[in-house]
C-alpha positions as CSV (number, residue, x, y, z in Angstrom):
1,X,71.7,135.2,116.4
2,X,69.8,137.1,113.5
3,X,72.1,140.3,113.9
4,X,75.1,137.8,113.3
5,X,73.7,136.1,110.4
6,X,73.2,139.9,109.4
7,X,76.5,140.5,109.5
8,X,78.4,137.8,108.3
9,X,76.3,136.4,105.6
10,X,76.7,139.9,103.6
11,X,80.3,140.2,104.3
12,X,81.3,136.5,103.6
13,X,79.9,137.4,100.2
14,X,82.0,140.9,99.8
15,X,85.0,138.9,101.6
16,X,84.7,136.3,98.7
17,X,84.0,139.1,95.5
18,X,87.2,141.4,97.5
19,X,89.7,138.2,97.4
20,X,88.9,137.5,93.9
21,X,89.6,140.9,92.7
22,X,92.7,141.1,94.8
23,X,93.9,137.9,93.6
24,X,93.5,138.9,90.1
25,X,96.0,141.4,90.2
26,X,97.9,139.5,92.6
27,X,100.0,136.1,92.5
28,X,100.2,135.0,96.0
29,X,103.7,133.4,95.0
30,X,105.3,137.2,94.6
31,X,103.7,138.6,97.3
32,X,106.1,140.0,100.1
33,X,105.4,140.2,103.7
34,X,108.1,142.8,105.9
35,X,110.6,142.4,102.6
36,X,110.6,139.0,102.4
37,X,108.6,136.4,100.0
38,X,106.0,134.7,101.8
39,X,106.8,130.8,102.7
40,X,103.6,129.8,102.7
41,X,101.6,128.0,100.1
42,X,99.2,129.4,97.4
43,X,96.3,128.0,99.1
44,X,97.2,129.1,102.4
45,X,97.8,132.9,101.1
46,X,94.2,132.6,99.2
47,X,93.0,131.4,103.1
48,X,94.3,134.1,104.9
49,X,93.4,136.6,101.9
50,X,90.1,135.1,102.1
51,X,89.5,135.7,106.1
52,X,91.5,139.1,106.1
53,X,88.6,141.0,103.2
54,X,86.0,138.9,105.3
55,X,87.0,140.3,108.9
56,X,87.4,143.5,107.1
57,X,83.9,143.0,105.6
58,X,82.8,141.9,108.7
59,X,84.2,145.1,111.2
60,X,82.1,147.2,108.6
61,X,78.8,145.5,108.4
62,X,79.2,145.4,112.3
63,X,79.6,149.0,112.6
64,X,76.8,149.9,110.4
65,X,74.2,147.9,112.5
66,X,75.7,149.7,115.4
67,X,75.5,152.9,114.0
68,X,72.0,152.5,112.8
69,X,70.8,150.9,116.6
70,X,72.4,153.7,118.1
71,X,70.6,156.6,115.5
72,X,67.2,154.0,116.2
73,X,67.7,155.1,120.3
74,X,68.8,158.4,119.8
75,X,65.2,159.5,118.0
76,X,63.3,158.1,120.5
């Protein structure tokens, strides 16, 4: 349980900061998914922009505490 709350609290805050910069450049209203405009409401683009920069955030902070288990075992 504490490596999960390792990993997701930091990147839930980094999936939050990434979606806010993204959607400041961005209107989810003009944004185009395989040449056509997206259907979906703003708030469901902010969602799934929210929960894509957190998985994102997420696959990173994972692989970190990974790599730094495996270079803990490797010194040994």
């Amino acid at each position: 349980m504490r490596i999960a709350i390792l990993i997701l609290w930091p990147s839930f805050i980094v999936g939050g900061v990434g979606e806010v910069l993204f959607f400041t450049v961005f209107d989810p209203q003009e944004l185009y998914l395989f040449g056509e405009a997206t259907s979906l409401s703003r708030r469901a683009v902010y969602s799934v922009g929210f929960f894509l920069c957190w998985a994102f955030a997420a696959a990173s902070s994972a692989l970190t505490m990974f790599l730094a288990g495996t270079a803990k075992e490797a010194a040994r």
